[in-house]
MIBASE-196979 format. One line per 10 residues: number of its first residue (from 1); for each residue x, y, z of N, C-alpha, C. Coordinates in Angstrom, 2 decimals, decimal comma, always signed. Example, Ala and Ser with C-alpha at 12.3 -4.5 7.8 and 13.67 -1.06 7.14 Angstrom:
2
1) +13,19/-5,69/+7,80/+12,30/-4,50/+7,80/+13,20/-3,30/+7,80 | +12,85/-2,25/+7,08/+13,67/-1,06/+7,14/+12,90/+0,03/+7,87
//
This chain:
243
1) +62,77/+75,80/+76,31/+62,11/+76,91/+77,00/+62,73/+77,09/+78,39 | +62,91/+78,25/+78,61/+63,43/+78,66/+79,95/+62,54/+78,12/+81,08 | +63,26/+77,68/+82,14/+62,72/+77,57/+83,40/+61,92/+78,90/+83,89 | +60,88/+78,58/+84,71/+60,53/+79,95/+85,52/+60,91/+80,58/+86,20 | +61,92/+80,49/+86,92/+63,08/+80,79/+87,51/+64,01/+81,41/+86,99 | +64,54/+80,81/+85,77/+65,51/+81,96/+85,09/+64,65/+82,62/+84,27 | +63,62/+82,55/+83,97/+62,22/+84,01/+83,61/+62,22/+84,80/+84,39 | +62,24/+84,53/+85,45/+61,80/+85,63/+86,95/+63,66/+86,11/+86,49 | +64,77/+85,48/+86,39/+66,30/+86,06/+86,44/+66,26/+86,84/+85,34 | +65,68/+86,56/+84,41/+66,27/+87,56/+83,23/+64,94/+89,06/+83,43
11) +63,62/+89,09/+83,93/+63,18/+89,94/+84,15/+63,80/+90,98/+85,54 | +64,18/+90,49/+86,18/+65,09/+90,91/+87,42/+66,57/+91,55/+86,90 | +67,22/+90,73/+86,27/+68,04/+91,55/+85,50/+68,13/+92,64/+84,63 | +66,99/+93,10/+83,87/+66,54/+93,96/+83,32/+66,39/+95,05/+83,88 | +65,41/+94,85/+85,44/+65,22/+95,72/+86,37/+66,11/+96,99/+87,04 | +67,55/+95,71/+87,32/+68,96/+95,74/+87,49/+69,54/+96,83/+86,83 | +69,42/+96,56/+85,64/+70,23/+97,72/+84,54/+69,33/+98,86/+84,57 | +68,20/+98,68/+84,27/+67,63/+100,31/+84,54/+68,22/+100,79/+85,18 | +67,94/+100,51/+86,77/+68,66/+100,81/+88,29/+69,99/+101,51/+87,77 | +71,21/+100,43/+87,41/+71,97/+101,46/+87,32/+72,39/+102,02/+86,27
21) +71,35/+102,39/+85,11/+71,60/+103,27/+84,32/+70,60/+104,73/+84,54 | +70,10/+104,76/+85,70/+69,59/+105,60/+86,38/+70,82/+105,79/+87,73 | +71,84/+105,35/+88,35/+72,68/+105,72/+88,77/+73,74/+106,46/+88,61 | +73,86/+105,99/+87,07/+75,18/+107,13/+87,04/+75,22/+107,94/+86,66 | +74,19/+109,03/+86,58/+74,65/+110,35/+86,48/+75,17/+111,11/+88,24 | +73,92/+110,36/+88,98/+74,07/+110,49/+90,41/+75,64/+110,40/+90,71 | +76,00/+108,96/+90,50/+77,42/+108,42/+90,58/+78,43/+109,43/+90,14 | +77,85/+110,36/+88,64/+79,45/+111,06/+88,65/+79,57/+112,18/+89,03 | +77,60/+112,78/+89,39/+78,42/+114,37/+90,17/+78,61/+114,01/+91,99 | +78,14/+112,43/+92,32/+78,94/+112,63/+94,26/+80,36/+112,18/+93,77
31) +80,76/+111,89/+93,00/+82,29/+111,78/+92,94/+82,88/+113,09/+92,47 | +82,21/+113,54/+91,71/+83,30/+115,00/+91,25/+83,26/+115,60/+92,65 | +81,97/+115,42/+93,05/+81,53/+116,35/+94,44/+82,35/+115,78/+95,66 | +83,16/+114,33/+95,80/+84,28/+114,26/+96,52/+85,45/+114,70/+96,51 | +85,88/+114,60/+95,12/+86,87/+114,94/+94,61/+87,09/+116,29/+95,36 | +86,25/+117,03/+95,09/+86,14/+118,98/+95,45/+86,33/+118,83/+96,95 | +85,49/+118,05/+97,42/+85,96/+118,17/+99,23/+87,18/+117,78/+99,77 | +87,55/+116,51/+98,77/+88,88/+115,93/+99,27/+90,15/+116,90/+99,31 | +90,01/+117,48/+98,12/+91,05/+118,47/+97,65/+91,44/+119,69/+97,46 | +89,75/+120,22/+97,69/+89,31/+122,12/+97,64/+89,34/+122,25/+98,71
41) +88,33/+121,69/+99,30/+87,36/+122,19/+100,43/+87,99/+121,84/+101,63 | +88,28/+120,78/+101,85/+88,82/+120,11/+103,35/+90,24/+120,82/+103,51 | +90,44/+121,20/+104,66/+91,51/+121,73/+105,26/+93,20/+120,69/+105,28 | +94,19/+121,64/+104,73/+95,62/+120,70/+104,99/+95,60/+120,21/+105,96 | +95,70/+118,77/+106,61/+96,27/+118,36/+107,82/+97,38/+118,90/+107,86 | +98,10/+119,73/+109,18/+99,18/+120,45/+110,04/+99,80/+118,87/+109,95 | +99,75/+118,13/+109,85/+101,40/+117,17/+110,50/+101,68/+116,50/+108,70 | +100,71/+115,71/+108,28/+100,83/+115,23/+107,11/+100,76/+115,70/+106,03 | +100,32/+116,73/+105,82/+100,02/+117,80/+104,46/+99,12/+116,92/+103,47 | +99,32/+116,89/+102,66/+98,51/+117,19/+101,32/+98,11/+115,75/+101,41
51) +99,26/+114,44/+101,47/+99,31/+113,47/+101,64/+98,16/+112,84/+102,43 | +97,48/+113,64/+103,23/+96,36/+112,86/+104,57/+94,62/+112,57/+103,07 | +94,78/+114,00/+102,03/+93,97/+113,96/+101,13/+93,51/+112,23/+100,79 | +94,45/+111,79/+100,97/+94,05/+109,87/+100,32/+93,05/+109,54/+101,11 | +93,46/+110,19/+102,66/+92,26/+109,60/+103,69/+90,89/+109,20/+103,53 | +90,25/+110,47/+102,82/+88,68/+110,04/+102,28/+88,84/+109,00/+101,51 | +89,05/+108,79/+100,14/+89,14/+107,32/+99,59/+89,47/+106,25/+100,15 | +90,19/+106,33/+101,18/+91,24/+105,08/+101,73/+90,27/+104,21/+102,70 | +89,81/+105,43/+103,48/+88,61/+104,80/+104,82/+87,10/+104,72/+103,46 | +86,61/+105,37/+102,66/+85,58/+105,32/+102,14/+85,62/+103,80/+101,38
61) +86,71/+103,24/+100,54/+86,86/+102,45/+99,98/+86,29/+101,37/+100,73 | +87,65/+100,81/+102,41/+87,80/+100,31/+103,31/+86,18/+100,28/+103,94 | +85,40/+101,10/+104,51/+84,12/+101,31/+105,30/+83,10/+99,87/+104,50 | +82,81/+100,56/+102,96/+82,15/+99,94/+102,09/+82,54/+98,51/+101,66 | +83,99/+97,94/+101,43/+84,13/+96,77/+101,61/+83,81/+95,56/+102,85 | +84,26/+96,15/+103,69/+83,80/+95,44/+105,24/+82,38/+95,72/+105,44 | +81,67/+96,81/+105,74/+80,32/+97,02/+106,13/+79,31/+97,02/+105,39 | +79,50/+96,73/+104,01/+78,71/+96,53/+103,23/+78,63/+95,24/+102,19 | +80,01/+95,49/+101,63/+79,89/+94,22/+100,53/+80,45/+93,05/+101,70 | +81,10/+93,12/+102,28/+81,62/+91,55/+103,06/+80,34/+91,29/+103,99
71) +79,30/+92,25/+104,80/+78,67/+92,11/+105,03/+77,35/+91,45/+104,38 | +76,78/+91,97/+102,87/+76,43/+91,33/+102,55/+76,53/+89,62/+102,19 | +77,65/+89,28/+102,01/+78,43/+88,22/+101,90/+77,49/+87,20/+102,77 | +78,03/+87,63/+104,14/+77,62/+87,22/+105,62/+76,30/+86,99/+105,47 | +75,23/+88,14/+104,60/+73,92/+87,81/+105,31/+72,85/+86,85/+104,02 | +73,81/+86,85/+103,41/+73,08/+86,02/+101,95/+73,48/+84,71/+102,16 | +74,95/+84,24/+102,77/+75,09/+82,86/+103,00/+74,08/+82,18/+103,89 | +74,01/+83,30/+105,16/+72,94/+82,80/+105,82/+71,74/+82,55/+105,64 | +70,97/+83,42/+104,65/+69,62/+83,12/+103,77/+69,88/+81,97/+102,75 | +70,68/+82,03/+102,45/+71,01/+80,81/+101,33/+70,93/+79,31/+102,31
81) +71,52/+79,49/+102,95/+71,67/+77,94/+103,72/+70,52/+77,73/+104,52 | +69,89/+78,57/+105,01/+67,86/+78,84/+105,36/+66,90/+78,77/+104,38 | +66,95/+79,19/+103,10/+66,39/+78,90/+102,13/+66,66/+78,06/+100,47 | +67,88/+78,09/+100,50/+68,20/+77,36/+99,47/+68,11/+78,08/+98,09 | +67,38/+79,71/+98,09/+67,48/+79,73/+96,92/+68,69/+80,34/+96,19 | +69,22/+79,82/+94,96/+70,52/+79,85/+94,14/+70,13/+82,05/+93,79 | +69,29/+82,74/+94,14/+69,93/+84,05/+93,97/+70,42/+84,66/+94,94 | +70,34/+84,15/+96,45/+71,05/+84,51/+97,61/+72,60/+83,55/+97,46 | +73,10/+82,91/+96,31/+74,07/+82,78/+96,22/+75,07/+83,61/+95,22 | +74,28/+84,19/+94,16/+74,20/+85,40/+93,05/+74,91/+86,89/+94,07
91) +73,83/+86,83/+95,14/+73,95/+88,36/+95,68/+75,52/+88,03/+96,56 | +75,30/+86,85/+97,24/+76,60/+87,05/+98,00/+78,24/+87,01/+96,67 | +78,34/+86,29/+95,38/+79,31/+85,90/+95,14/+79,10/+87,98/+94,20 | +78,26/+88,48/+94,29/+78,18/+89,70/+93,30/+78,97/+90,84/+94,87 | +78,46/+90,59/+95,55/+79,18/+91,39/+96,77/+80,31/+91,52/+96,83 | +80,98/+90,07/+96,88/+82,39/+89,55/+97,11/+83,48/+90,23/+95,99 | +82,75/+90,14/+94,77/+83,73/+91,18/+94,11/+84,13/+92,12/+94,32 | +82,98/+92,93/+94,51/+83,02/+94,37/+94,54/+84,10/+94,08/+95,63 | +84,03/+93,61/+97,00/+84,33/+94,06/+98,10/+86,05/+93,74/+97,86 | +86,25/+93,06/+97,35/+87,86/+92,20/+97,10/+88,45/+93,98/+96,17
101) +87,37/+94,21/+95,19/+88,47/+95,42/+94,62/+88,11/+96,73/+95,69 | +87,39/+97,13/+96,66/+87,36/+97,88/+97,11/+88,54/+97,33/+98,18 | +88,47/+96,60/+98,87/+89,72/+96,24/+99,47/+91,21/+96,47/+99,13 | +91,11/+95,67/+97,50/+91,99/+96,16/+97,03/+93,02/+97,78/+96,93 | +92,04/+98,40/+96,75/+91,55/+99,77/+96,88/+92,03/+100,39/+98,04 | +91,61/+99,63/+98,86/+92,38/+100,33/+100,61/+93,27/+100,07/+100,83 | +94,01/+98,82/+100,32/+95,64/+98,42/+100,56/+96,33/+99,37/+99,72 | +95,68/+99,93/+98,20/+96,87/+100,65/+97,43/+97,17/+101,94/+98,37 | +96,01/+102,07/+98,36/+95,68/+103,34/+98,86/+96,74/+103,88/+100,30 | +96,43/+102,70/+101,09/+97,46/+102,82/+102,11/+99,20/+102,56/+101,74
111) +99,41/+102,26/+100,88/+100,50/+101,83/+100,47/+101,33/+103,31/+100,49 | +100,47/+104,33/+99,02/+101,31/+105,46/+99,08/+100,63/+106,26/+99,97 | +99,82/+106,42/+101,16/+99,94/+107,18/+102,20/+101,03/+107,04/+102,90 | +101,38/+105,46/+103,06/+102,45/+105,21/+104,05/+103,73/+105,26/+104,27 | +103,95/+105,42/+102,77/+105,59/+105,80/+102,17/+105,59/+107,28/+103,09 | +105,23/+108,41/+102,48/+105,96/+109,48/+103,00/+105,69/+109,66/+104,33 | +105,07/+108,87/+105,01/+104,44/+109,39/+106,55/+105,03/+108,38/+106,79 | +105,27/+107,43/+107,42/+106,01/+106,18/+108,03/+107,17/+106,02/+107,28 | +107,62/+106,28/+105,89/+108,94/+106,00/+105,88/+109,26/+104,52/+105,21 | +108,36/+103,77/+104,97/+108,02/+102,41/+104,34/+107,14/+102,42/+103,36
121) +106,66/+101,34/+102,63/+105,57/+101,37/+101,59/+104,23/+100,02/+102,53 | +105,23/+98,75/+103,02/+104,75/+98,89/+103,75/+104,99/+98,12/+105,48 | +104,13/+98,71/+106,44/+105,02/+98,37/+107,80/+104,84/+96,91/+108,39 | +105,21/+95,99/+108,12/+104,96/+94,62/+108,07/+104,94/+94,91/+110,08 | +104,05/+93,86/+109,85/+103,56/+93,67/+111,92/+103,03/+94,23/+112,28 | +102,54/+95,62/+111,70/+101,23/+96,80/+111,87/+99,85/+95,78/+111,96 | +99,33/+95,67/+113,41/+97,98/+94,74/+113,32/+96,61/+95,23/+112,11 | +96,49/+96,74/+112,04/+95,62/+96,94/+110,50/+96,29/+96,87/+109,60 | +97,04/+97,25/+109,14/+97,34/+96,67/+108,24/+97,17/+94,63/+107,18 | +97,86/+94,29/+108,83/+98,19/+92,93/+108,47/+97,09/+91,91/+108,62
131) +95,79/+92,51/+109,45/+94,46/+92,44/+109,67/+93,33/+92,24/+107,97 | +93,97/+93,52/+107,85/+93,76/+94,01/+106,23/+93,98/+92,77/+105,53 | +94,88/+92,57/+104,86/+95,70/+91,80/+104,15/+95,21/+90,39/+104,66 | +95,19/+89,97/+105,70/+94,71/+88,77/+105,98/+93,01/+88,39/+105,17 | +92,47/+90,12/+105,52/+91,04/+89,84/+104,92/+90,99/+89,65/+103,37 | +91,76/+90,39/+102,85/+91,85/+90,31/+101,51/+92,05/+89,12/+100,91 | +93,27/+88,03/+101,78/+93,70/+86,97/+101,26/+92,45/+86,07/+101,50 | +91,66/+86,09/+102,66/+90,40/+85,22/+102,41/+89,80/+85,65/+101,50 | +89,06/+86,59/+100,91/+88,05/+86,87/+100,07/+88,78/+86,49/+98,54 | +89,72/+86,17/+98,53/+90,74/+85,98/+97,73/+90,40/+84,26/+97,22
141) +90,34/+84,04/+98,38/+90,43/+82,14/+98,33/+89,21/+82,09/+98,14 | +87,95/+83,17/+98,93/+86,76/+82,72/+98,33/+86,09/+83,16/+96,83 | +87,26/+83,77/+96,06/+86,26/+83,94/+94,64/+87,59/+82,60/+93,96 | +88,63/+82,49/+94,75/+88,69/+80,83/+93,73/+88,63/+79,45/+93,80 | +87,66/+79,48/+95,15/+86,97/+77,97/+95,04/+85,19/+78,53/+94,21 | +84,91/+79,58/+94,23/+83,93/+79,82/+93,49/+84,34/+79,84/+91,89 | +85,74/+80,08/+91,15/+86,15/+79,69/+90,17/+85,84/+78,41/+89,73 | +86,65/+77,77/+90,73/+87,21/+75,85/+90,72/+86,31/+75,14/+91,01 | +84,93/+75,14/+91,70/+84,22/+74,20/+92,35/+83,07/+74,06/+91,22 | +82,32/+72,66/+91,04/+81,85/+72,28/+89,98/+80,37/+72,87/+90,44
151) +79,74/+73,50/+89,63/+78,60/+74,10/+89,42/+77,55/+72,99/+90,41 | +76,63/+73,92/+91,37/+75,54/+72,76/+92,01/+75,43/+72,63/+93,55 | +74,39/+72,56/+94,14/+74,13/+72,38/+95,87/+75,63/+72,50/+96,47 | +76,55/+71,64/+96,56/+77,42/+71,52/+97,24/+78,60/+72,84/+97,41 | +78,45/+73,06/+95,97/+79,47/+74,28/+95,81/+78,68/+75,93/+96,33 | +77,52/+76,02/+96,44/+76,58/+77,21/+96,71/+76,87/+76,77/+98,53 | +76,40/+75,28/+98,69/+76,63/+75,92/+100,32/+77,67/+76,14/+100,82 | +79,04/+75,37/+100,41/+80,47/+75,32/+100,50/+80,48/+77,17/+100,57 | +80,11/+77,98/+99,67/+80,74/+79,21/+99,47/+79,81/+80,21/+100,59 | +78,89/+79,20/+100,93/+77,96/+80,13/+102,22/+78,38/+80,34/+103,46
161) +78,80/+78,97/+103,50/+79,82/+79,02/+104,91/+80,89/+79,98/+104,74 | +81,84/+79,59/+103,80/+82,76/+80,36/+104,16/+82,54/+81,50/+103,89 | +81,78/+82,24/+103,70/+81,18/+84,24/+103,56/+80,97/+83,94/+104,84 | +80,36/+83,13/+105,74/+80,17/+83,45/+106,77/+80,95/+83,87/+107,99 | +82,03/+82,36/+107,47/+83,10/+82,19/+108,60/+84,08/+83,43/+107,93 | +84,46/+83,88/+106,65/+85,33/+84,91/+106,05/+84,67/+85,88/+106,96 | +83,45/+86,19/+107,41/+83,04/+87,77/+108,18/+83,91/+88,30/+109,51 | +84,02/+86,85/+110,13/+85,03/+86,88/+111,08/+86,02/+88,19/+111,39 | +86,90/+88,26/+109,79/+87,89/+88,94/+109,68/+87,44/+90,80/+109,88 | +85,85/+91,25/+109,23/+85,91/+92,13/+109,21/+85,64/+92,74/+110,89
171) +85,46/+92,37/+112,03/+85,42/+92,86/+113,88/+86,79/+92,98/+113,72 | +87,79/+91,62/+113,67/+89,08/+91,90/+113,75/+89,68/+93,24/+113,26 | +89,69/+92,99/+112,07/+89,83/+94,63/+111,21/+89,55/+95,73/+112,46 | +88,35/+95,79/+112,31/+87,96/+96,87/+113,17/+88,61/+97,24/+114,72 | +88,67/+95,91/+115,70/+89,64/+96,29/+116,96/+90,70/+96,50/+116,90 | +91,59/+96,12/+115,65/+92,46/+95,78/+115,78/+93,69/+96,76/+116,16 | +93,18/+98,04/+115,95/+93,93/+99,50/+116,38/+93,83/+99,95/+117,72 | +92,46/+99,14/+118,38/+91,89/+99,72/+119,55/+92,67/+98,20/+120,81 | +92,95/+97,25/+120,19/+93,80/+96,14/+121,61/+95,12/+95,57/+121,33 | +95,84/+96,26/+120,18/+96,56/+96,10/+120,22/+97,92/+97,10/+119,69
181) +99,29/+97,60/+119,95/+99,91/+98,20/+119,80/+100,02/+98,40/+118,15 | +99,80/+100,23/+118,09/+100,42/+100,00/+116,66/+100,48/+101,48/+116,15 | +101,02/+101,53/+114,85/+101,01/+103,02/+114,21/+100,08/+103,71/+113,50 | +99,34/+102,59/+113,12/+97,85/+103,20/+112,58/+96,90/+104,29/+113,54 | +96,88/+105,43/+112,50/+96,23/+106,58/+113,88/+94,58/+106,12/+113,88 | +94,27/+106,81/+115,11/+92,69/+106,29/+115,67/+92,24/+107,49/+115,41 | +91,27/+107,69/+114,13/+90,72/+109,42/+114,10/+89,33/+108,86/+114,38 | +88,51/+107,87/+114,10/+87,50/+107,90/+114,45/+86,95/+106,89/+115,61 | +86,05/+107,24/+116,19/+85,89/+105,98/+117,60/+84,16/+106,20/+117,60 | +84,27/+105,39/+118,74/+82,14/+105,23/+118,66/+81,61/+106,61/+119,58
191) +82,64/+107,70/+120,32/+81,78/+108,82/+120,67/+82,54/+109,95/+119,65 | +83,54/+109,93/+118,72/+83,67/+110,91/+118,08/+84,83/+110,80/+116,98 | +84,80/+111,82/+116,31/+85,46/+111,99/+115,62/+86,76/+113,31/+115,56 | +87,72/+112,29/+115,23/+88,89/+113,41/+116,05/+89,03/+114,35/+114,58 | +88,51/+115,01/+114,05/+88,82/+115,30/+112,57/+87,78/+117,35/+112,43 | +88,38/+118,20/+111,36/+87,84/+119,14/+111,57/+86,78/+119,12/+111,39 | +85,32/+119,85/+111,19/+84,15/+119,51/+110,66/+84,20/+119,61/+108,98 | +85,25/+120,35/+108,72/+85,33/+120,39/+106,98/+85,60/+118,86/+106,69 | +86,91/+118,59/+106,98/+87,43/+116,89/+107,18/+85,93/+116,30/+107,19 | +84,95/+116,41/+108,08/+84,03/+115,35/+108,03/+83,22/+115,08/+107,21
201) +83,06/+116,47/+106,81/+82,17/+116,79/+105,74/+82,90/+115,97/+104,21 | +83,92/+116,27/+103,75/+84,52/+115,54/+102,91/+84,59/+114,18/+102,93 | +84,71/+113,43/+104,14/+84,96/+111,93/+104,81/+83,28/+111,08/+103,61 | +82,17/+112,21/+104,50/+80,88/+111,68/+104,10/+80,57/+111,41/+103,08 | +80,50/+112,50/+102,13/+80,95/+112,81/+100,75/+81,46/+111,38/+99,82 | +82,80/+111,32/+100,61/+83,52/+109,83/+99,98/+82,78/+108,79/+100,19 | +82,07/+108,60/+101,80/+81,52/+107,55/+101,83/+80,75/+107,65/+101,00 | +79,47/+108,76/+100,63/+78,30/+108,31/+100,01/+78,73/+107,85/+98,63 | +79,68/+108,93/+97,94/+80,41/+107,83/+96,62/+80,66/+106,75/+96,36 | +81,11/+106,46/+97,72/+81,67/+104,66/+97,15/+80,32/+103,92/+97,48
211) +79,79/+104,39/+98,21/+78,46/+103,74/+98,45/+77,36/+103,23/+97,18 | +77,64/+104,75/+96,66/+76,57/+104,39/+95,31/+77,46/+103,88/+94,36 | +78,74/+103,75/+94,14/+79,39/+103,09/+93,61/+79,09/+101,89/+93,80 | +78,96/+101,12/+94,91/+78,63/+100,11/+95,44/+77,35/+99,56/+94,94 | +76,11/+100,58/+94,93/+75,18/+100,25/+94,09/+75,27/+99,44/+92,55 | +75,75/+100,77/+92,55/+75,90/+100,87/+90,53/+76,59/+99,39/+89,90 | +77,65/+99,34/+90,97/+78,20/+97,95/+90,29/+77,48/+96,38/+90,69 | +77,08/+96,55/+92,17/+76,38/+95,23/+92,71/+75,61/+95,88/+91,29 | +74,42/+96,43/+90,77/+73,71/+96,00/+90,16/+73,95/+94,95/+88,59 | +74,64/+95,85/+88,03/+75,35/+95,22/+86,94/+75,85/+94,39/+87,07
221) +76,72/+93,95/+88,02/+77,17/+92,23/+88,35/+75,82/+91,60/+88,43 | +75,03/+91,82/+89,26/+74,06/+90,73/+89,75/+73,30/+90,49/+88,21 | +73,19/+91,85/+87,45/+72,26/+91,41/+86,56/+73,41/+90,80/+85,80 | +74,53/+90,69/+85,69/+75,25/+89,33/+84,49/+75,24/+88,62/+85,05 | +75,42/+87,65/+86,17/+74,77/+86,42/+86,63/+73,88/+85,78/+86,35 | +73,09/+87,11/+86,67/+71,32/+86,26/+86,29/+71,56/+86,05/+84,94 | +71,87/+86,42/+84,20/+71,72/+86,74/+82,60/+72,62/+85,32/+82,08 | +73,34/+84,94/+82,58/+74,91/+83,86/+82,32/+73,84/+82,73/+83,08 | +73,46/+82,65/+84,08/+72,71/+81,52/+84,02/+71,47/+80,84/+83,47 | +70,94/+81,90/+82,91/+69,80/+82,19/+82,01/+70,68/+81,37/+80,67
231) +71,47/+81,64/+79,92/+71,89/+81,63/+78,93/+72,75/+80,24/+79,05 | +73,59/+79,60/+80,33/+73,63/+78,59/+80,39/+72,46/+77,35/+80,30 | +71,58/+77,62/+80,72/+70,23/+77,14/+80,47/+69,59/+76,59/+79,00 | +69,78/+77,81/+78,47/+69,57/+77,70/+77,21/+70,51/+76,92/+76,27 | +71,74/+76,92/+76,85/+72,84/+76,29/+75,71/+72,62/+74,41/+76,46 | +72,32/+74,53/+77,61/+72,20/+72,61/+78,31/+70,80/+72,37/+77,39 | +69,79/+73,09/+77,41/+68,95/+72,44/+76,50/+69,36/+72,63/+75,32 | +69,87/+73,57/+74,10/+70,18/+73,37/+72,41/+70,86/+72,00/+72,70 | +72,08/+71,70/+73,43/+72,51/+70,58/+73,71/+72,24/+69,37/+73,80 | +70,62/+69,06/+74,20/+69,99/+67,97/+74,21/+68,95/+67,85/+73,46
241) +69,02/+69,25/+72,34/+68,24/+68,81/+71,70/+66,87/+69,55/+71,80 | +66,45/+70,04/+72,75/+65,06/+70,41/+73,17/+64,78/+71,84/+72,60 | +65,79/+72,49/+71,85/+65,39/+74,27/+71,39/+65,33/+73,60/+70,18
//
């Protein structure tokens, strides 16, 4: 018989999937509905042309990995190591995915912006960029000691810390255009936005997409977790005998 705990996980998981099978219809008309701003609606950038179009995905991707999923990361290790319970280790390692392919996501992304506008694929010593990439390579190391490390207390707090200390990277990210020399342009800052109001309007658009993107998938991850430990459960007891 299941623990009460993975009773409460597999009813929570259930919850989960409703959630986002009530998301995606939402999910596919704000994406068609980016799509249209990115590419109808929003005005040619005069220096970059057609090429600047990546922009909404590139920063929308980028925004949602750092400020949301790495953030979460950050604030579940810290509840986890305050409370101990194993689903604030669920939410942070369900974050971390997402956030590693949305990351992912912002490096491609910048890759072919950067070819025809810089002249490279990509500009090695650029501080965002290489800021970037640094973050990626941690979140990198942290889904494979969460691979490699043996199931249990030690390995849940091991992976708390480092979401914590990994957050580090996402401030860096962020100054990193504003103290130190580089080619990455500054369109947005904390009193404005250097961009047309169509541009912004499209920008938002992307964000709210990846956002509920962000939903849709944290949910479905979190609910296969719950569901995989539920079901590990079940196979340690057939194992001993007790089903």
């Amino acid at each position: 018989m299941l623990s009460e705990i993975n009773q409460r996980n597999l009813l929570l998981a259930r919850r989960l999937l409703k959630i986002s099978s009530w998301l995606t219809a939402p999910l596919y008309v704000l994406f068609v509905a980016a799509l249209y701003m990115a590419f109808i609606y929003a005005p040619t950038e005069r220096v970059m042309g057609q090429v600047q179009r990546i922009f909404y995905f590139h920063v929308g991707a980028a925004w949602n990995a750092m400020y949301v999923c790495f953030a979460l990361v950050f604030l579940s290790g810290v509840i986890y190591l305050a409370r101990r319970k194993r689903i604030w280790d669920h939410v942070a390692a369900s974050a971390a995915e997402i956030g590693l392919a949305f990351t992912t996501i912002t490096l491609l992304t910048g890759i072919f912006w950067a070819r025809p506008i810089w002249g490279t694929w990509w500009p090695w010593g650029d501080p965002r960029v290489t800021s970037v990439l640094a973050m990626w390579l941690v979140y990198v190391s942290y889904m494979v000691f969460r691979a490699n490390l043996d199931e249990g207390e030690k390995k849940y707090k091991f992976c708390a810390v480092f979401g914590i200390i990994g957050f580090i990277n996402v401030p860096i990210v962020t100054i990193s255009i504003r103290i130190w020399r580089t080619i990455h342009p500054v369109v947005i800052t904390m009193d404005e936005m250097k961009l047309e109001s169509e541009m912004v309007a499209a920008l938002m658009v992307a964000l709210g997409a990846y956002t509920l993107l962000f939903a849709f998938l944290f949910c479905l991850r979190l609910a296969m977790r719950l569901q995989a430990g539920a079901t590990r459960e079940m196979l340690q007891e057939a194992a001993q005998g007790r089903v």
